[in-house]
C-alpha positions, 0 to 999 in steps of 0.5 A, a space after each residue: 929211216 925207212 920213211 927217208 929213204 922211200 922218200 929218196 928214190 921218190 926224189 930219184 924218180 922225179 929227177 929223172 922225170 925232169 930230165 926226160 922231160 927237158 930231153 923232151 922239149 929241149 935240144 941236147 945241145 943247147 943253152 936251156 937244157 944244159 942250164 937244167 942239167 947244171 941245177 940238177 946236177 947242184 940239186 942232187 948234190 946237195 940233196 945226196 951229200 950234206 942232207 943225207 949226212 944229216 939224216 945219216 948222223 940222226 939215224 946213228 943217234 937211233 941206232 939201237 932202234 934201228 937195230 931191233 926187229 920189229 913184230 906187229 905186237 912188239 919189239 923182237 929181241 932179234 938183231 936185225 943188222 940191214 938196217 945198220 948196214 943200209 945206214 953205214 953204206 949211205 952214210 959213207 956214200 953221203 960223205 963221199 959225195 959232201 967231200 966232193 961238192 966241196 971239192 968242186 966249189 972250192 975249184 970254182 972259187 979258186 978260179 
């Protein structure tokens, strides 16, 4: 899970690097960089909703490995709840934003 999540803020690094760059060649107002803002905006949702859920529901499937300290020999038998808590917070976190992403196009299918 620590893997996954490293690899999360390397994703929230690189979105900000595209949108400093399309602020860079673009005008803020104009057609190509709202076009931008739009596909990371469906890009971040789908990437921090239903993908992260899925990775979440995995890590609670692990959830007793998750829960062990581990020693560079072998596993402590000391609960280490961080872990457990960092998942809960992301999986709560990622159902949120899965519940609003369905929000969203469900309204613009209804329009």
């Amino acid at each position: 899970m620590r893997l996954i999540f490293t690899a999360y803020a390397i994703n929230s690094a690189f979105v900000c690097f595209v949108l400093t760059c399309a602020l860079m060649f673009f005008e803020e107002n104009t057609h190509r960089f709202e076009k931008i803002v739009n596909f990371i905006t469906d890009y971040m949702f789908i990437v921090f909703g239903p993908v992260l859920f899925c990775f979440c529901i995995m890590g609670f499937s692990k959830l007793p490995g998750l829960a062990q300290e581990c020693k560079p020999d072998h596993v402590g038998g000391i609960t280490h709840p961080s872990d457990i808590t960092v998942l809960v917070i992301c999986a709560i976190m990622s159902f949120s934003v899965l519940f609003l992403y369905a929000a969203q196009i469900t309204g613009k299918l209804s329009n």
